[in-house]
C-alpha positions as CSV (number, residue, x, y, z in Angstrom):
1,X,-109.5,2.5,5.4
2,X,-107.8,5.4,6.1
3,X,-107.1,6.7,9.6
4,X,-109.0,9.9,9.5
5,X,-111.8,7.8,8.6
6,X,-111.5,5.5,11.5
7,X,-110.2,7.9,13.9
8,X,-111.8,10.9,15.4
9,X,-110.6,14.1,14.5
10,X,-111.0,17.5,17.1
11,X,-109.2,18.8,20.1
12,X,-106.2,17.0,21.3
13,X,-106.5,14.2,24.1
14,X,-102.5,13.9,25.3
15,X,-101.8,10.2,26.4
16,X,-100.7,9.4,30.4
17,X,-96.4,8.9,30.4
18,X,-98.1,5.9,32.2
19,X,-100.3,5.1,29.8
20,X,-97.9,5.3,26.8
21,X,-95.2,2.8,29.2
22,X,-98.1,0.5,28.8
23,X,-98.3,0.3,25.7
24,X,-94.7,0.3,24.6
25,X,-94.5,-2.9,27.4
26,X,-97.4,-4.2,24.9
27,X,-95.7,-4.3,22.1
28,X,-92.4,-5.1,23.0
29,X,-93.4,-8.5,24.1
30,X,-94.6,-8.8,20.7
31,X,-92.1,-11.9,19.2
32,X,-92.1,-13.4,15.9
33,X,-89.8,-16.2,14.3
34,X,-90.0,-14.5,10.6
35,X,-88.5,-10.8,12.1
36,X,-86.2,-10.3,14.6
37,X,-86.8,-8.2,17.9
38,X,-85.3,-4.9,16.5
39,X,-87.6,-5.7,13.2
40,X,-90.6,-5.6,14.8
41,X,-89.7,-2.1,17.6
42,X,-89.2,-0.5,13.7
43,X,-92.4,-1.2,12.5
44,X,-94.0,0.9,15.5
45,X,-91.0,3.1,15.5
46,X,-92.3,4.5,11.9
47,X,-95.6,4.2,12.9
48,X,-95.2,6.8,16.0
49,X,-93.1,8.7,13.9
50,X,-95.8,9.4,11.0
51,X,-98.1,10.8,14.1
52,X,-95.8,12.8,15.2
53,X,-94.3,14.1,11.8
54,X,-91.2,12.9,12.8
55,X,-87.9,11.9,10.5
56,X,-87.8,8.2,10.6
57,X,-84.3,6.7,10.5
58,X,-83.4,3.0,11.2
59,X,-81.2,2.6,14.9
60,X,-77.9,1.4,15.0
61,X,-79.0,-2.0,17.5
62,X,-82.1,-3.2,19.5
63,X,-80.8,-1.2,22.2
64,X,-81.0,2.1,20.8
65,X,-84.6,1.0,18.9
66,X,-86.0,0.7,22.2
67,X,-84.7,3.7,23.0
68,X,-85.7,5.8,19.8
69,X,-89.4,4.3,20.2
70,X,-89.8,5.6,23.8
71,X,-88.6,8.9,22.2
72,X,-91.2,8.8,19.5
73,X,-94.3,7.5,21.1
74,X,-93.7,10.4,23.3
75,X,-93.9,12.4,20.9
76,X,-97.1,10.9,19.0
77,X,-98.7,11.0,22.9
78,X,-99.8,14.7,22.8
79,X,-102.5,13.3,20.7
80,X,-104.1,10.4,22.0
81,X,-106.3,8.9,18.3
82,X,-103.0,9.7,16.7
83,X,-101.2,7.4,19.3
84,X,-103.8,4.4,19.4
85,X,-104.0,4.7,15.7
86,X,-100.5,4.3,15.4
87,X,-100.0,1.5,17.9
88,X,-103.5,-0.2,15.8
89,X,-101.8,0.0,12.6
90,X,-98.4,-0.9,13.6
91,X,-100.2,-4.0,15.3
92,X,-102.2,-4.5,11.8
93,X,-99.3,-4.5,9.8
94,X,-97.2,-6.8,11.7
95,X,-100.7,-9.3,12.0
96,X,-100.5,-9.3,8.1
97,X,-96.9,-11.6,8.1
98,X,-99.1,-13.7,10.6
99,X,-97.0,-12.6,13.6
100,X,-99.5,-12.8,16.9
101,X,-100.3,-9.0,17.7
102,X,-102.4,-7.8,20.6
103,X,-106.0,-7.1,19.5
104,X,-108.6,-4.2,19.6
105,X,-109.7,-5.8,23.4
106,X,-105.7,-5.6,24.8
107,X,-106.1,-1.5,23.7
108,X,-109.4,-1.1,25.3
109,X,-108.0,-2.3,28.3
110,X,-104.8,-0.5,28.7
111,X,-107.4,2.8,27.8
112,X,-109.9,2.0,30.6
113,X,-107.1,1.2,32.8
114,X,-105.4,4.6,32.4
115,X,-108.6,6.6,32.1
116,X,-108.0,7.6,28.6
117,X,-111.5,9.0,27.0
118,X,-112.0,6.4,23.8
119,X,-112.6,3.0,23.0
120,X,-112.1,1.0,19.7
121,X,-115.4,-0.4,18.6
122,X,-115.9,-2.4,15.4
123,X,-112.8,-0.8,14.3
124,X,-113.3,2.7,14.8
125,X,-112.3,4.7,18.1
126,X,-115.2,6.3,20.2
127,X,-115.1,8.6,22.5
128,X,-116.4,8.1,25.6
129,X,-119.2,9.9,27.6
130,X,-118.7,8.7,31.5
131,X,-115.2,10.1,31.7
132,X,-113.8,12.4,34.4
133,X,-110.3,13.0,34.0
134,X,-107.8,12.3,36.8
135,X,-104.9,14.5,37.7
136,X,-101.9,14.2,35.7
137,X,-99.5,12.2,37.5
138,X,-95.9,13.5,38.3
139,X,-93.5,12.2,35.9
140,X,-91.7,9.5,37.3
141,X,-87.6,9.5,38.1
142,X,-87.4,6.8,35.6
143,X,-89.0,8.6,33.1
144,X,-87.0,11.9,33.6
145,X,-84.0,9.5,32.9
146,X,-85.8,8.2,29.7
147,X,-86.3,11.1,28.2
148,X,-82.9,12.8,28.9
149,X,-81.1,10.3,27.2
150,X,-83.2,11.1,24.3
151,X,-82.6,14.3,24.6
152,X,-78.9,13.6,25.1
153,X,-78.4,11.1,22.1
154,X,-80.1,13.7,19.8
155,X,-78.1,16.6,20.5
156,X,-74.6,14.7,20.7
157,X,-72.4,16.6,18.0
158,X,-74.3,19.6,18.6
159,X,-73.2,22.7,20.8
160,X,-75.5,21.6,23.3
161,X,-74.8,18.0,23.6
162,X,-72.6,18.7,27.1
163,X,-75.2,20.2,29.2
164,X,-77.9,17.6,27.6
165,X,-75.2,14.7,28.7
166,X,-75.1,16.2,32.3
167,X,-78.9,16.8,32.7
168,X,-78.8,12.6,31.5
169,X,-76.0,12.6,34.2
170,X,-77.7,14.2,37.2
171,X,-81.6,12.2,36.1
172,X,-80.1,8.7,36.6
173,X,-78.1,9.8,39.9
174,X,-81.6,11.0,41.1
175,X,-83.6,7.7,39.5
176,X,-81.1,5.8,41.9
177,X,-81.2,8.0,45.1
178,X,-84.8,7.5,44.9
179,X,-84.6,3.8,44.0
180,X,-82.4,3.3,47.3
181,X,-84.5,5.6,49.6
182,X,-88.2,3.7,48.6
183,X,-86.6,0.3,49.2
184,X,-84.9,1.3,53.0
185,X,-81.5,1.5,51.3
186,X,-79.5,4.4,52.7
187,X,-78.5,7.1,50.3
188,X,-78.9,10.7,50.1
189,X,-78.0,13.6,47.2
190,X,-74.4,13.4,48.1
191,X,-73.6,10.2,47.2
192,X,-72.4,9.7,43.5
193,X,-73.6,7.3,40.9
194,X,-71.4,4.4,41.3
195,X,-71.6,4.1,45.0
196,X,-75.8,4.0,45.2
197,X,-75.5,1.2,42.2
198,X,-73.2,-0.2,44.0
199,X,-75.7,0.2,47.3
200,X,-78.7,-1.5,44.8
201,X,-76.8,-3.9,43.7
202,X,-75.6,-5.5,47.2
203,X,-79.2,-4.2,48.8
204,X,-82.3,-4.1,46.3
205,X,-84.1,-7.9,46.1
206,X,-84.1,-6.9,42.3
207,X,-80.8,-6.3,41.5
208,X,-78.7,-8.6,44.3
209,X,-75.8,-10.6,42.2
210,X,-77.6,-14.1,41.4
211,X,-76.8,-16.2,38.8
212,X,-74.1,-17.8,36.7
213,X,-71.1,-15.4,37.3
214,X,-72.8,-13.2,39.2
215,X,-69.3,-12.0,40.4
216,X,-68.2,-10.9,37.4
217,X,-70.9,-9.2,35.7
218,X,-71.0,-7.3,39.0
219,X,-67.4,-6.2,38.4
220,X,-69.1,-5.2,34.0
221,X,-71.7,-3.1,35.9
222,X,-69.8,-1.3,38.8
223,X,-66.9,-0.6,35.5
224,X,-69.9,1.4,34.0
225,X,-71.0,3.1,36.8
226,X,-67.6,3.9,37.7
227,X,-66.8,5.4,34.2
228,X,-70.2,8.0,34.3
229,X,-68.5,9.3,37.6
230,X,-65.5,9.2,35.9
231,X,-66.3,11.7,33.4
232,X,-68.7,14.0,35.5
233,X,-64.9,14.4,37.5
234,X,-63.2,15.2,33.8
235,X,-66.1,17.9,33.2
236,X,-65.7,19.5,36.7
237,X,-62.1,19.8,36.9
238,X,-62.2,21.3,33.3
239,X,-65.3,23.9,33.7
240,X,-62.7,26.7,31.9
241,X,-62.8,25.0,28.8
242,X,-65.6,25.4,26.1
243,X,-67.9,22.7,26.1
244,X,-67.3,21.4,23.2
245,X,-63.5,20.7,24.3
246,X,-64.8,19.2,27.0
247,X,-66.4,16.2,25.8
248,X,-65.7,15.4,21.8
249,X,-68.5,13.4,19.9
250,X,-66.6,9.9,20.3
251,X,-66.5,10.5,25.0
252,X,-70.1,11.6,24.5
253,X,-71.1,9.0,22.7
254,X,-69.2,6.5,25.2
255,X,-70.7,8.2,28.3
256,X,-74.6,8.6,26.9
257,X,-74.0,4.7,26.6
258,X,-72.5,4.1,30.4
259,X,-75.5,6.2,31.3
260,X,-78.5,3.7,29.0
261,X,-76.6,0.7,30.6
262,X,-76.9,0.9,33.7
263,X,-80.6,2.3,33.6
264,X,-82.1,-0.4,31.0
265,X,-80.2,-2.9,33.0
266,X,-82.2,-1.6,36.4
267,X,-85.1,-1.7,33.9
268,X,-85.1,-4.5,32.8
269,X,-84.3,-6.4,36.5
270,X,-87.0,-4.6,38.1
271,X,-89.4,-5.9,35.6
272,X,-87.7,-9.2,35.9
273,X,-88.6,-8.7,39.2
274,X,-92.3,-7.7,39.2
275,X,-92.1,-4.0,39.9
């Protein structure tokens, strides 16, 4: 049945940044012994990308997938039956090779949860009629730092790409302040980005070194967080220059990726964590 069918059409309901985090949790912990990981963050990736009229183009590693999806679904979530129809067929499509997807009742949840005005019933969305519509939350550090790296990654090459790399630059040195001054840690705007990791990582119950060679994947991290300093230093010293002498496609390339590191690795332990 096709989704027009299925799916109200009208006035645009946009989707909660919350909300649409949900969701993508959702369906990354899809797993599936017939596709890999990256496999299945595809199948949703062209999903969210034939909401939003976006160009669909395979990523380079799971990594980046995960990275181009949050980029997408943000995209699709200015329309909220577009999004759930998206995330519904992407589900239905991978439930056809028999891989265990979240049903209808896992969506209807995460909607009533974020307040979001429609329910799927007996495969079709409704809209609902006893909805008040909260305040739109502020976006959150972490998701400032999400969607400059996007914004960074797509621009590298481009004219623009420099002052996209620093805007990725400056979001994760603020995602980390923040981090250290909720959890007691003391920071403040003038420290740089490799000594408040450095301040997490010895400090935050999340990230403190634990674990087979703890040591030296410590010494892996701080190396990253070292090198993003490293070449905000290059830029600064060199603000004659043009930007594009500045930082060449191969240095932006290298820093963007310093930059996703550290903040999918403080991700990913926070989650590990419980936060």
């Amino acid at each position: 049945m096709n989704a027009e069918l299925r799916f109200p059409m009208g006035a645009s309901t946009p989707m909660s940044s919350l909300a649409v985090g949900d969701f993508l949790y959702l369906a990354q912990r899809i797993t599936s012994t017939l596709l890999d990981g990256q496999q299945i963050i595809e199948t949703f990736k062209k999903y969210f990308c034939k909401a939003s009229s976006e160009h669909y183009a395979r990523s380079s590693s799971l990594s980046w997938a995960k990275s181009d999806l949050e980029r997408h679904a943000s995209s699709a979530s200015s329309d909220a039956p577009g999004f759930i129809a998206a995330f519904c067929d992407a589900c239905e499509d991978l439930g056809a090779n028999d891989i265990a997807v979240p049903d209808h009742s896992h969506v209807n949840k995460l909607l009533e949860k974020h307040n979001v005005p429609y329910r799927i019933i007996d495969n079709e969305l409704h809209e609902t009629v006893d909805y008040v519509s909260p305040p739109e939350p502020m976006a959150s550090p972490a998701s400032v730092v999400a969607q400059a790296l996007a914004d960074a990654k797509a621009l590298i090459g481009h004219a623009n790409a420099s002052s996209a790399i620093d805007r990725a630059h400056t979001a994760l040195h603020g995602y980390l302040v923040d981090l250290c001054v909720s959890n007691g840690i003391e920071a403040n705007q003038k420290i740089i980005t490799s000594k408040a990791f450095k301040s997490l990582r010895k400090s935050h119950p999340a990230l403190t070194p634990d674990g087979p060679c703890s040591a030296e994947v410590t010494r892996v991290l701080q190396a990253f967080a070292t090198s993003i300093d490293a070449f905000s230093i290059i830029r600064n010293k060199a603000s004659l220059a043009h930007a594009n002498e500045l930082l060449d496609e191969p240095e932006a390339t290298a820093v963007i990726n310093a930059i996703y590191t550290i903040f999918r690795y403080i991700q990913d332990c926070l989650q590990r964590y419980g936060h």
